[in-house]
C-alpha positions as CSV (number, residue, x, y, z in Angstrom):
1,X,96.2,99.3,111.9
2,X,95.4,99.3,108.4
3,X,97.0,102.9,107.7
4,X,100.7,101.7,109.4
5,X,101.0,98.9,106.2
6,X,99.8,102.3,103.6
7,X,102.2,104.6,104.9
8,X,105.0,101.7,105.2
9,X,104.3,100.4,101.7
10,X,104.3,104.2,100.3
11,X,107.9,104.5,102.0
12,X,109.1,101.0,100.5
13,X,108.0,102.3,96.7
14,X,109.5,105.9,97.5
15,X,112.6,103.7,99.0
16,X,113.0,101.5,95.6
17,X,112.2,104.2,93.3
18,X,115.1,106.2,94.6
19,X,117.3,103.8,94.7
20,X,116.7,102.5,91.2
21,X,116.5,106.1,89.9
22,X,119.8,106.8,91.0
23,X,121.6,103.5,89.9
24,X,120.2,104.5,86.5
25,X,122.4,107.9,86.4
26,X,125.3,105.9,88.7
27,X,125.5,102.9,87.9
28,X,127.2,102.5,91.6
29,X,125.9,101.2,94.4
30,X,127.4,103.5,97.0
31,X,125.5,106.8,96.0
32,X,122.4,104.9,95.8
33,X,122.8,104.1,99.4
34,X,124.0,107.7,99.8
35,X,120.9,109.1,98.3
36,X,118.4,106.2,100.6
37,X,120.2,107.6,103.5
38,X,119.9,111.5,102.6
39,X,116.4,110.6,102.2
40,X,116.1,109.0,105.5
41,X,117.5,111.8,106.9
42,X,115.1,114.4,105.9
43,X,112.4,112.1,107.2
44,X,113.3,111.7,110.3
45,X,114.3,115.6,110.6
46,X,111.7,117.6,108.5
47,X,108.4,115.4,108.1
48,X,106.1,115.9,111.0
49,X,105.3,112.3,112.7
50,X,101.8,112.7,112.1
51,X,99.5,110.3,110.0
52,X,97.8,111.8,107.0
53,X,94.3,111.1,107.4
54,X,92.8,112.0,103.8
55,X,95.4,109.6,102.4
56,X,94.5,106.7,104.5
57,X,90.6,107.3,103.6
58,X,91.9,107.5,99.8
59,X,92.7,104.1,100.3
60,X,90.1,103.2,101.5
61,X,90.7,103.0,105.1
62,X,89.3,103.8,108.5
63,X,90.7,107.0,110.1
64,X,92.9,105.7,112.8
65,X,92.8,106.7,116.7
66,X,94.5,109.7,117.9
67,X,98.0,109.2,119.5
68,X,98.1,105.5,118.6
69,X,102.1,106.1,117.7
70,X,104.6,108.4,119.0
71,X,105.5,110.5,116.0
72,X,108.8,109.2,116.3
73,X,107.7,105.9,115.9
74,X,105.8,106.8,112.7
75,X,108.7,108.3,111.5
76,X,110.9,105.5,112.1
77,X,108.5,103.1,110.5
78,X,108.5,105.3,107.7
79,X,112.0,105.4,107.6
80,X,112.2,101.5,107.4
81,X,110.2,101.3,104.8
82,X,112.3,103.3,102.4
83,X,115.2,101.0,103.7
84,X,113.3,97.8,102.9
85,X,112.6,99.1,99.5
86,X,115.9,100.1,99.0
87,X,117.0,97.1,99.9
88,X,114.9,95.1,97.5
89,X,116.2,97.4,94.7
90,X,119.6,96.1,95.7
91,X,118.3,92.3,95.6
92,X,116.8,93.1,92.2
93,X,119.9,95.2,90.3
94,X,122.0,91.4,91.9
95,X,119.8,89.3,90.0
96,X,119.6,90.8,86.9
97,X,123.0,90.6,86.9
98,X,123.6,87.4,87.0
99,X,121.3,86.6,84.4
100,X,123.1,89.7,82.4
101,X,119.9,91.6,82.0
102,X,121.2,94.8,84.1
103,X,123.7,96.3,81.2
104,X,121.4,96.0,78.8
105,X,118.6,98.7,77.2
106,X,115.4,98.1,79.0
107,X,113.6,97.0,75.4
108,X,115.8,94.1,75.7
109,X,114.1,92.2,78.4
110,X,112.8,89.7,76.9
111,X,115.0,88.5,74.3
């Protein structure tokens, strides 16, 4: 089961990284959600549902057993993953806001 929590945690990075990519051109919060959703789509209609097998052994994991998952199921998985991260983003951008880090150049961090 060790190669569900790579492909999930791959899909919350891609999820976060999208949504904090496009908040850096926006500034907005509804065409992050826009773009997290775009990219949820083309998931769940383009990417086959199958596991990649030379990126679990990258990692350094066992190859799993055949038909474990529906495809559908991976891709949904997949799919929550990017919403998770996306969702964290969102939790993230709120916070620095209230401390007032968010409108800031990134050099000034740490004041």
């Amino acid at each position: 089961m060790a190669w569900i929590s790579i492909e999930f945690l791959l899909m919350f990075v891609i999820g976060a990284v999208v949504f904090r990519l496009t908040w850096a051109f926006t500034q907005k919060k509804l065409p992050c959600w826009s773009s997290v959703l775009i990219l949820v789509a083309i998931i769940l209609l383009l990417v086959p549902g199958h596991i990649d097998e030379t990126l679990i052994v990258e990692f350094g994991g066992k190859t799993p057993p055949k038909h474990l998952l529906s495809p559908l199921a991976v891709n949904l998985l997949r799919c929550v993953g990017v919403l998770l991260g996306a969702w964290l983003a969102t939790t993230v951008i709120g916070k620095r806001k209230k401390i007032g880090l968010e409108d800031k150049p990134p050099y000034d961090d740490f004041p």
